[in-house]
C-alpha positions in Angstrom: -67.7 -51.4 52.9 -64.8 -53.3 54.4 -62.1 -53.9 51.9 -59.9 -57.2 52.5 -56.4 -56.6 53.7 -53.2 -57.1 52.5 -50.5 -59.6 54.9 -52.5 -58.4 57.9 -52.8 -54.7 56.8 -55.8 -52.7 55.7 -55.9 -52.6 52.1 -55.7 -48.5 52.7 -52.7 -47.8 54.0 -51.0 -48.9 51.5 -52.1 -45.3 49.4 -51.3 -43.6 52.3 -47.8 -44.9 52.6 -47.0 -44.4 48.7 -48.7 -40.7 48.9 -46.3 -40.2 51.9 -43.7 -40.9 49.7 -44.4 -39.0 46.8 -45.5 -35.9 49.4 -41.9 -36.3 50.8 -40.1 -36.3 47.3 -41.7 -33.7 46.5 -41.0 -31.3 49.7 -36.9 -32.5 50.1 -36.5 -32.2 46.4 -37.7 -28.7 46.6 -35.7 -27.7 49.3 -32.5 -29.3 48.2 -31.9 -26.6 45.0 -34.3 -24.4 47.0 -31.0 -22.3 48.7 -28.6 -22.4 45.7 -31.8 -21.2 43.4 -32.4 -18.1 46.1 -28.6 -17.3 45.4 -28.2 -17.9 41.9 -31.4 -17.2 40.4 -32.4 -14.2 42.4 -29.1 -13.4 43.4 -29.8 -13.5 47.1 -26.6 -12.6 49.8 -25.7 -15.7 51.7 -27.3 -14.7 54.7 -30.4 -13.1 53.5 -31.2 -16.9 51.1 -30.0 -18.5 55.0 -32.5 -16.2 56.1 -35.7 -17.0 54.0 -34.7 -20.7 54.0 -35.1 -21.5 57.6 -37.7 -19.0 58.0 -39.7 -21.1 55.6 -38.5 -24.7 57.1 -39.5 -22.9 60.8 -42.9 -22.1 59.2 -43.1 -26.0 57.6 -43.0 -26.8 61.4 -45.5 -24.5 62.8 -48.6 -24.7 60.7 -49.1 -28.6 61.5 -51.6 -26.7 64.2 -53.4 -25.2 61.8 -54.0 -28.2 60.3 -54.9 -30.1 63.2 -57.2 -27.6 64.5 -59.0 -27.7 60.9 -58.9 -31.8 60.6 -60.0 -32.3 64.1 -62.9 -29.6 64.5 -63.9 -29.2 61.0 -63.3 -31.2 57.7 -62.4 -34.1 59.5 -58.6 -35.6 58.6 -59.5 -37.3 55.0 -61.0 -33.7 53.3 -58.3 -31.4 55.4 -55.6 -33.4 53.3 -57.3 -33.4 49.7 -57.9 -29.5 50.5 -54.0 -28.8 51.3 -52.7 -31.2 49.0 -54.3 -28.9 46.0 -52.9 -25.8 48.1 -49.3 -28.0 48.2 -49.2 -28.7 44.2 -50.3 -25.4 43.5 -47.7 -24.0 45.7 -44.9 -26.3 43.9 -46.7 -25.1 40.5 -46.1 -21.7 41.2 -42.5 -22.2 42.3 -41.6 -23.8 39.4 -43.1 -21.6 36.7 -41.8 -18.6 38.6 -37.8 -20.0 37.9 -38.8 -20.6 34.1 -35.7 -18.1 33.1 -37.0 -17.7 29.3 -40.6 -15.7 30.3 -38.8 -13.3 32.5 -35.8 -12.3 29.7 -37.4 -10.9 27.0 -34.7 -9.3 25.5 -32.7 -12.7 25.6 -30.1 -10.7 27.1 -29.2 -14.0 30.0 -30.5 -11.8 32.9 -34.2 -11.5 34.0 -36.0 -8.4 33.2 -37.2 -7.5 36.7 -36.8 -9.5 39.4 -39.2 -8.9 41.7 -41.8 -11.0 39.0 -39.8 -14.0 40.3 -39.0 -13.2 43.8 -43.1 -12.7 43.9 -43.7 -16.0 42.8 -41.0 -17.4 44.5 -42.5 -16.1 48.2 -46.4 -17.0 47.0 -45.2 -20.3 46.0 -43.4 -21.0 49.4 -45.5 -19.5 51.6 -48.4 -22.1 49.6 -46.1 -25.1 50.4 -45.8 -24.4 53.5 -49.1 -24.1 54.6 -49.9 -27.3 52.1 -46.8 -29.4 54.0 -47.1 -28.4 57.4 -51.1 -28.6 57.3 -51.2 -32.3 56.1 -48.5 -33.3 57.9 -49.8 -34.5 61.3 -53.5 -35.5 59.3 -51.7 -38.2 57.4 -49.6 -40.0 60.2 -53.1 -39.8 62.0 -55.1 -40.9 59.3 -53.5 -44.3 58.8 -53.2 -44.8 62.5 -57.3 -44.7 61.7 -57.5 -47.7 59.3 -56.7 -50.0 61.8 -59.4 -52.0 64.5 -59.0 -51.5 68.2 -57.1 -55.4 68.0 -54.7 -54.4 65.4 -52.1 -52.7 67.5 -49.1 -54.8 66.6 -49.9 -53.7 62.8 -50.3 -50.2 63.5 -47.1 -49.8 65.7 -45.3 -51.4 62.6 -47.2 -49.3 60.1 -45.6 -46.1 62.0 -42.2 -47.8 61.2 -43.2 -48.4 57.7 -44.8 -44.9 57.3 -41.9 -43.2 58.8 -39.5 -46.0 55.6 -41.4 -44.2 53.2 -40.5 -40.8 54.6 -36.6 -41.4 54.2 -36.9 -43.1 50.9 -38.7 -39.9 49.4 -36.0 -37.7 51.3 -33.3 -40.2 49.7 -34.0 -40.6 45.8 -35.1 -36.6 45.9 -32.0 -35.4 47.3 -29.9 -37.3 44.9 -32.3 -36.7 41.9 -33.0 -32.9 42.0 -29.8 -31.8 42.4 -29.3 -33.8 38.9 -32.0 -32.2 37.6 -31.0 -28.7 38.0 -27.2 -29.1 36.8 -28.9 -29.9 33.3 -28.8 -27.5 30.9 -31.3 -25.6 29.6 -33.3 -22.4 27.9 -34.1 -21.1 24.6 -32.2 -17.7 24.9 -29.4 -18.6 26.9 -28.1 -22.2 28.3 -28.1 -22.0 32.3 -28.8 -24.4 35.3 -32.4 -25.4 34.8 -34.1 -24.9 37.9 -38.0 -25.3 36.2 -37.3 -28.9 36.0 -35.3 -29.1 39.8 -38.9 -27.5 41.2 -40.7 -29.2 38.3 -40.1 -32.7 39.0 -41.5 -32.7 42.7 -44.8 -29.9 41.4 -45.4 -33.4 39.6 -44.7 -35.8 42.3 -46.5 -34.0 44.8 -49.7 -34.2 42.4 -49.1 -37.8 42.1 -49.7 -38.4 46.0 -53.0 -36.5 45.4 -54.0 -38.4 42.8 -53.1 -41.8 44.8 -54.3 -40.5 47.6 -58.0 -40.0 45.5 -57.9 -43.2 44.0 -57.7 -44.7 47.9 -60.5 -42.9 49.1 -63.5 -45.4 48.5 -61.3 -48.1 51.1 -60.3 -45.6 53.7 -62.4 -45.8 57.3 -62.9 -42.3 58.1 -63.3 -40.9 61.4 -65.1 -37.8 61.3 -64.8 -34.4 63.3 -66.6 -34.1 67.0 -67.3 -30.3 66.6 -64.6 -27.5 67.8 -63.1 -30.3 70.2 -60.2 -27.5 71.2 -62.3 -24.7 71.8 -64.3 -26.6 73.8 -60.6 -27.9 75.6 -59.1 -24.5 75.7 -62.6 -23.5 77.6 -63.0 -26.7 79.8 -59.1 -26.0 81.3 -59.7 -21.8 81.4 -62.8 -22.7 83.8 -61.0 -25.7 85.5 -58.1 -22.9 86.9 -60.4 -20.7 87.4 -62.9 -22.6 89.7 -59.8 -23.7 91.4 -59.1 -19.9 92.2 -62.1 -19.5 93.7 -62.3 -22.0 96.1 -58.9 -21.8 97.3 -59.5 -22.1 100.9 -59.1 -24.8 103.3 -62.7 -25.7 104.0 -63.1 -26.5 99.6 -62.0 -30.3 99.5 -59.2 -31.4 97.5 -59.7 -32.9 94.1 -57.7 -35.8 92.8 -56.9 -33.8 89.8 -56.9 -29.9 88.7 -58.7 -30.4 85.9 -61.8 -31.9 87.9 -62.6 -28.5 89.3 -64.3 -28.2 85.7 -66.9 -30.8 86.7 -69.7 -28.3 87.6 -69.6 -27.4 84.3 -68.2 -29.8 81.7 -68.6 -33.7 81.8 -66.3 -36.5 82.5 -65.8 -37.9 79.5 -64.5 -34.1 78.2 -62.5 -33.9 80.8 -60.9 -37.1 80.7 -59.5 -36.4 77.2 -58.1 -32.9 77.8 -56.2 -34.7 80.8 -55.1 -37.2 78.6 -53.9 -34.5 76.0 -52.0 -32.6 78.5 -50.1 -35.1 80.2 -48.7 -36.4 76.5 -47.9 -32.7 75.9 -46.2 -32.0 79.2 -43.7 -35.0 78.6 -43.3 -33.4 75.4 -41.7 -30.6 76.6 -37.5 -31.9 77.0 -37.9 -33.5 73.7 -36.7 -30.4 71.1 -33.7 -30.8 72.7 -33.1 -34.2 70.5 -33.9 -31.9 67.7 -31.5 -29.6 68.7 -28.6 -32.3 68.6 -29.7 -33.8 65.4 -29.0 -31.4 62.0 -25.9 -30.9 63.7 -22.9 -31.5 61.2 -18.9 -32.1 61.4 -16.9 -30.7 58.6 -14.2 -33.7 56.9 -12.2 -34.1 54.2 -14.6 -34.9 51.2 -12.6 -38.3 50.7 -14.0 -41.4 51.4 -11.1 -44.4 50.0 -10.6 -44.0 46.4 -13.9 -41.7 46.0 -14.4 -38.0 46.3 -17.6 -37.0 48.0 -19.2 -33.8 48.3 -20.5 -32.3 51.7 -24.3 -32.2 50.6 -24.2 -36.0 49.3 -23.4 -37.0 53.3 -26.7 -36.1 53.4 -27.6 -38.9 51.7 -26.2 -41.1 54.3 -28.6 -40.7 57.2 -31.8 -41.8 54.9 -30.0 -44.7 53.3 -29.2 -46.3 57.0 -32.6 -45.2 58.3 -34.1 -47.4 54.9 -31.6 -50.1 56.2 -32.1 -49.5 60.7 -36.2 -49.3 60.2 -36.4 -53.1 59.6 -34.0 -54.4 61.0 -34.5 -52.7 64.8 -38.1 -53.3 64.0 -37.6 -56.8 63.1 -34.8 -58.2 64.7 -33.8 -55.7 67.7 -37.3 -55.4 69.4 -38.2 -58.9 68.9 -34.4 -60.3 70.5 -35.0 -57.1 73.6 -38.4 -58.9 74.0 -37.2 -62.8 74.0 -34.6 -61.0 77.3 -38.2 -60.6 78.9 -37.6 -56.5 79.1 -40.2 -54.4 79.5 -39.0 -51.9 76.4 -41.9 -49.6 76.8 -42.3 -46.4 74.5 -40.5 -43.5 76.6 -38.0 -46.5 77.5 -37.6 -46.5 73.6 -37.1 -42.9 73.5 -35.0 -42.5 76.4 -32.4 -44.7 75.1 -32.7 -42.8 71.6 -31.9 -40.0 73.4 -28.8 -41.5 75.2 -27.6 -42.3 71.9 -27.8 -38.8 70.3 -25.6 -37.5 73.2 -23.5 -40.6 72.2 -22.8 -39.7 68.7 -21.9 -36.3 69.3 -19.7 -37.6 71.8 -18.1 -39.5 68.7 -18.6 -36.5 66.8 -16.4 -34.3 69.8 -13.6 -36.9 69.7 -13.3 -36.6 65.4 -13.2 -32.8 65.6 -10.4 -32.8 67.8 -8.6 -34.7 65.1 -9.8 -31.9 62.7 -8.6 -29.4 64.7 -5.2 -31.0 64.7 -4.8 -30.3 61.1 -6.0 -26.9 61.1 -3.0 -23.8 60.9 -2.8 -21.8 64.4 -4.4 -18.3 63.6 -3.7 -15.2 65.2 -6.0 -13.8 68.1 -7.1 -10.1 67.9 -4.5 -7.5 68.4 -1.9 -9.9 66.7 -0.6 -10.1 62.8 1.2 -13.4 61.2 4.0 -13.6 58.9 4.8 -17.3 57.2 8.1 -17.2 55.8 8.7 -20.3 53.1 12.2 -21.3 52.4 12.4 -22.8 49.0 16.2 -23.5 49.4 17.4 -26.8 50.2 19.4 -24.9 53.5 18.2 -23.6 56.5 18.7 -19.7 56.8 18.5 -17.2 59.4 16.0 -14.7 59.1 16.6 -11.2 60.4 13.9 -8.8 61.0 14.8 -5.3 60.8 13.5 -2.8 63.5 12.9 -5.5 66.1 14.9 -8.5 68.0 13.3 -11.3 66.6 15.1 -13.7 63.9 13.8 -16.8 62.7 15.7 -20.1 61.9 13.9 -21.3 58.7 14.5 -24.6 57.4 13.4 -25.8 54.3 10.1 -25.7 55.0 7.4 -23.1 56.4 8.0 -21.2 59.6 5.0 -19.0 61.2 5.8 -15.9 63.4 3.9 -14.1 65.2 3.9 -10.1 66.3 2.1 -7.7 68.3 0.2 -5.5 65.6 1.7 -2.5 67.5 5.1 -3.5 67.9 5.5 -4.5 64.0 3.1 -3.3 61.7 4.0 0.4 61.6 2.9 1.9 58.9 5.9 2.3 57.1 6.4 -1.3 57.3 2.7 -2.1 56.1 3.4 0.5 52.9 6.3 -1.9 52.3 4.1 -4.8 52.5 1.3 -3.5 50.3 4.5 -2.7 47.5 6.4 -6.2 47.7 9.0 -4.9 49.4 10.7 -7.0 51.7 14.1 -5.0 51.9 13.8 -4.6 55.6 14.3 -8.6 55.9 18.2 -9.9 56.2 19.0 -14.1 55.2 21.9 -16.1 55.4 20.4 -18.1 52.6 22.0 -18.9 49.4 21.9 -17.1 46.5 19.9 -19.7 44.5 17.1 -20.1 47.7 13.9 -17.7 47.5 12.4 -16.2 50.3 8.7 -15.5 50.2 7.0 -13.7 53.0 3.0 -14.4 53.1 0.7 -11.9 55.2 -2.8 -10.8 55.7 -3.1 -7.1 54.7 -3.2 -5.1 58.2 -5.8 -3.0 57.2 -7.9 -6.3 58.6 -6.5 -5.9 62.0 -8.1 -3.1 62.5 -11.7 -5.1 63.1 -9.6 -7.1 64.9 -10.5 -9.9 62.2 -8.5 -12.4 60.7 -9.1 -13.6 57.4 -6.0 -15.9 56.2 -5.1 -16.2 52.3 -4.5 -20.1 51.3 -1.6 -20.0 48.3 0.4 -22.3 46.9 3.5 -21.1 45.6 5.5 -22.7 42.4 9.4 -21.5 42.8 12.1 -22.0 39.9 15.4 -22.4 41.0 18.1 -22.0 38.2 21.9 -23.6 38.1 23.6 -24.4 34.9 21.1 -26.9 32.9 19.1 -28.3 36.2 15.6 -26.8 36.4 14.0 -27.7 40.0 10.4 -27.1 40.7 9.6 -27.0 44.4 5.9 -27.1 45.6 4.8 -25.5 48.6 1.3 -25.3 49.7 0.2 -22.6 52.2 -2.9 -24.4 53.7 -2.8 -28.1 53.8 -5.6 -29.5 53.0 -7.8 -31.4 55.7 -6.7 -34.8 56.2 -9.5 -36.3 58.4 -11.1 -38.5 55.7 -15.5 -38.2 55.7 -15.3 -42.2 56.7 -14.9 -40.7 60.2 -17.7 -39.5 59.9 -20.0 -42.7 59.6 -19.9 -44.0 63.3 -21.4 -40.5 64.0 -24.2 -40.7 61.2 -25.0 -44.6 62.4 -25.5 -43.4 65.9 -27.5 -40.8 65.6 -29.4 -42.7 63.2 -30.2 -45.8 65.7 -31.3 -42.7 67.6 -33.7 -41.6 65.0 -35.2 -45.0 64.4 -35.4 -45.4 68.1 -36.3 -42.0 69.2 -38.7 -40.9 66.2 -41.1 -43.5 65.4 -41.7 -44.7 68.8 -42.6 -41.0 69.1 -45.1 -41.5 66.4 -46.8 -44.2 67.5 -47.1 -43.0 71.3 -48.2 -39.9 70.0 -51.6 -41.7 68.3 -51.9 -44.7 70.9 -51.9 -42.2 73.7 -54.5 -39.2 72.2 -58.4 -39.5 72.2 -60.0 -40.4 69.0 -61.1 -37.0 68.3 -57.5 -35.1 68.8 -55.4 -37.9 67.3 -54.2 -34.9 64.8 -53.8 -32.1 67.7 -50.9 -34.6 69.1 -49.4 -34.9 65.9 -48.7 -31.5 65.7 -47.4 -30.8 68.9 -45.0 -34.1 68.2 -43.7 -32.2 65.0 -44.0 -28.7 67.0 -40.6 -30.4 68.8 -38.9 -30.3 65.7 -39.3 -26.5 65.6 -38.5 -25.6 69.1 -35.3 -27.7 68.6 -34.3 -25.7 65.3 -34.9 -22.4 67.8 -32.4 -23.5 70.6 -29.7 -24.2 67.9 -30.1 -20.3 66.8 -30.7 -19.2 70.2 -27.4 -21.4 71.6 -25.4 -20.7 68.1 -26.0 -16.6 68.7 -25.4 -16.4 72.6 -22.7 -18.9 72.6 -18.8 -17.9 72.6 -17.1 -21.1 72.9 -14.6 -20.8 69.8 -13.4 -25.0 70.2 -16.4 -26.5 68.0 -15.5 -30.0 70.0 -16.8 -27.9 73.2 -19.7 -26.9 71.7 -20.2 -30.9 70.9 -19.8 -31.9 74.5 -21.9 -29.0 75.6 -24.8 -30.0 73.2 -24.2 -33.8 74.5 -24.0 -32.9 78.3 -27.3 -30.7 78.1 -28.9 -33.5 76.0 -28.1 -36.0 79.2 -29.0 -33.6 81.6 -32.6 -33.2 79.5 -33.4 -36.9 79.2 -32.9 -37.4 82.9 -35.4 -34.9 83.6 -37.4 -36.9 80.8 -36.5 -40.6 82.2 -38.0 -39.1 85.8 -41.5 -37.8 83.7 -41.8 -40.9 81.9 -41.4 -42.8 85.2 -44.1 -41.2 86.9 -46.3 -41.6 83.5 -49.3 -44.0 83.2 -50.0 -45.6 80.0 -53.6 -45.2 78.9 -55.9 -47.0 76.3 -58.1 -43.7 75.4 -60.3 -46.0 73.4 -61.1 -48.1 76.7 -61.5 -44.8 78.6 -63.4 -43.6 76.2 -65.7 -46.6 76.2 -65.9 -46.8 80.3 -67.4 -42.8 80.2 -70.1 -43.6 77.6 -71.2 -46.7 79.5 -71.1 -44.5 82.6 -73.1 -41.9 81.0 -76.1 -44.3 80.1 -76.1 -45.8 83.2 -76.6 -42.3 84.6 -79.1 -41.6 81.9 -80.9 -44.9 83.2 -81.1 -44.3 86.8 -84.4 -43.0 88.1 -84.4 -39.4 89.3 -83.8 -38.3 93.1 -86.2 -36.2 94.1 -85.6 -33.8 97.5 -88.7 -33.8 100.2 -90.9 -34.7 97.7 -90.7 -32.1 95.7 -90.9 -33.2 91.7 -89.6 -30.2 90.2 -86.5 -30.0 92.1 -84.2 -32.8 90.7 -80.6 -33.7 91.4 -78.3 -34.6 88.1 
């Protein structure tokens, strides 16, 4: 039954889009508590809940294949999501019920009886979501690319746009939502942060998408499975390099193509798609490096004008412009590149996204040298500080005794800096540790105070540094006048988060640019049997890109952080020329054409009367 559309739009995708949104809600507002719950709830170390949190995001990323394999080969796209869906809200289910604080504290004693019972659930429930998320993750991008006719492609390109709206507007309202959600109060034994309605909220949103997604499923065109399509490709390219081997020498003729040394076996039509496949993949392979660059952050002062912002509400930032850049490049940026008669083709689309990533961490190099202007000079290794505050009105001399060195302190902070070995005996650091600073001499008045500030020495000896921010109030008494004088170790940093914008708005023009063009080529350019498969290795990009940040963030020893900016930003230029050279020697393909040309080609064949050689019946040539 074909169900009348909506402004141009299959009546279908509409479900899909608001089941993409709930989907979304449900997996960001998970994960934004998900951190602060694995160190508060389970009282997780910093690094072991930074451990289990990326090694479940990582996993998020990975089992998209899974699910492609199984939607492509098997179920077919439309039954692969229903199946993880239920394994998604069941996942979120289990999550939530395992943080419900009040059945684990029996005793009501404010402390959980044995927490392995929520760790347990805690891991089940993740390692549920993660199959759930990832799995349906390239289906349902795919699946709406489905509901559209072969003459549809305008509608389809802008349902990727719209598709990848609904994304960022889940991702928006959950990370400001949850985080609400969990500062409430509650529990029957004791009153604490209540994390069963922060991972309650999305379990609920999460079976609203499946619900919607249900209600959808009489008006959705389904395309179903071709058999185990990548077996079949994993076989048809293993044969391909091996008959290759084989006839190696100089007296084999050359094929057009590699892949064609799998004809003896495996038909055209089987082996047009896998080449199709591969050379989508192969340009695939610079992209993670625009992952790389892109959760990449810049620490600011958490000011922004007359409000005070918190560093996780930035977040916020990048989804609200990417619900305001979605129209309006799609809308008014293409349409006005098109009027200028350029040819803005898909890789040219994510070429220039690419530029523009190494253009906002450019930006984001230029603000953290201002940051770094504001930030105290520490010591190196083998070196010890001492920062001497005079909290007189006069200057005065400092002498220090043992050594050479004196100090002209105004009134003001002075920083001096010693070898470890030529100061620090341990005589001197004994004095230290007691408050005794009798080995210092001042020509400072009597009504000035000299305090000297220091990091215990004991630290040197990892040759570390760890330096101790305090603010010192000083009373200074004469007759009836009482002054207070404030003195603040640290200041505080002065770069204000607006800064920070120009950088967000770039690599967000990047996103829009970059990211949904990568959607849509992704579909236009796979056959109709491993529309899925392409989808996953799109959002198997992301993952390698969240690898070369670890991998770069461990080997690297750059200590500047604006460096490391130009560094990510150089290699990014260096990858999307590489990229700009692939894309230029790339054809654009309509698989549904090709597709179409090898079955015609295949009756004709079947049509054709048989040769038969020196009249001989039984020996026929195919």
């Amino acid at each position: 039954k074909l169900w009348p559309g909506c402004f141009g739009y299959p009546l279908s995708i509409f479900f899909i889009v608001i089941n993409e949104f709930c989907e979304r809600f449900s997996y960001y507002g998970m994960r934004a508590v998900l951190v602060l719950y694995f160190k508060y709830f389970l009282n997780w170390s910093d690094n072991l809940a930074t451990a289990i949190y990326h090694t479940f995001v990582a996993l998020c990323y990975l089992t998209p294949i899974l699910g492609a394999l199984v939607a492509d080969s098997w179920l077919g796209k439309f039954k692969t999501i229903i199946s993880l869906s239920i394994v998604y809200t069941i996942g979120q289910a289990v999550l939530s019920v395992g943080s419900i604080h009040d059945l684990l504290d029996q005793d009501g004693d404010g402390r959980v009886d044995n927490v392995a019972i929520p760790i347990a659930f805690s891991m089940v429930g993740l390692i549920l979501i993660a199959f759930g998320t990832g799995g349906i993750k390239p289906c349902v991008a795919a699946f709406g690319g489905d509901q559209f006719e072969d003459h549809q492609e305008k509608q389809r390109n802008r349902f990727f746009s719209i598709f990848y709206l609904s994304i960022n507007a889940g991702s928006l309202l959950s990370t400001i939502i949850t985080p609400i959600l969990r500062g409430v109060e509650c529990g029957i034994h004791v009153k604490q942060k209540c994390y069963p309605l922060a991972f309650g909220v999305p379990a609920i949103l999460m079976a609203v998408a499946l619900l919607v997604f249900i209600v959808g499923s009489t008006m959705y065109k389904k395309v179903q499975p071709q058999g185990n399509v990548m077996v079949r490709v994993a076989k048809c390219i293993t044969f391909s390099i091996g008959n290759r081997f084989r006839h190696r020498s100089k007296q084999y003729p050359k094929r057009e193509h590699w892949l064609d040394w799998a004809s003896e076996k495996y038909d055209k039509r089987l082996i047009a798609q896998t080449k199709m496949v591969l050379r989508v993949l192969f340009l695939y392979i610079p992209l993670p490096m625009f992952w790389a660059l892109f959760d990449q952050q810049v620490t600011l002062e958490r000011k922004l004008g007359p409000v005070q912002i918190q560093p996780d509400q930035m977040q916020t930032v990048n989804p609200i412009l990417i619900v305001i850049m979605v129209p309006v490049v799609d809308a008014v940026v293409y349409p006005l590149i098109k009027k200028c008669h350029i040819n803005f083709t898909p890789l040219r689309k994510m070429t220039v996204g690419m530029l523009l990533a190494a253009l906002a961490f450019v930006v984001a190099a230029v603000v953290q040298v201002q940051i770094d202007k504001t930030i105290p000079v520490f010591p190196a290794a083998g070196q010890s500080q001492i920062k001497i505050i005079n909290m007189g009105n006069t200057s005065a001399t400092v002498n220090f005794a043992g050594t050479n060195q004196t100090a002209e302190v105004g009134p003001a902070n002075s920083v001096i800096t010693f070898g470890f070995v030529d100061y620090f005996s341990a005589t001197n650091y004994t004095a230290f540790q007691r408050g005794d600073y009798s080995h210092f001499t001042s020509s400072v008045s009597v009504y000035a105070v000299i305090k000297v500030i220091f990091n215990l020495c004991c630290l040197f000896k990892m040759q570390g540094f760890v330096w101790i921010n305090i603010i010192w109030f000083s009373f200074q008494c004469n007759s009836s006048e009482v002054l207070l004088n404030y003195v603040e170790d640290i200041q505080p940093n002065t770069i204000s988060m607006a800064w920070q914008i120009p950088q967000y708005f770039i690599i967000t023009c990047a996103e829009v640019v970059f990211s949904v063009t990568g959607l849509s080529f992704s579909y236009d350019q796979a056959p109709a049997n491993m529309k899925s498969v392409l989808q996953a290795g799109w959002l198997l990009t992301v993952a390698v890109g969240n690898i070369i940040v670890l991998i770069i963030a461990g080997a690297s020893k750059i200590e500047e952080q604006w460096v490391e900016y130009v560094l990510f930003a150089a290699l990014l230029v260096a990858v999307t020329l590489v990229f700009a050279i692939m894309a230029y020697f790339y054809t654009y393909v309509d698989p549904v054409e090709v597709e179409a040309q090898m079955v015609e080609d295949e009756k004709k064949r079947e049509k054709e009367p048989p040769s038969y050689e020196n009249g001989n019946a039984n020996e026929i040539k195919l």
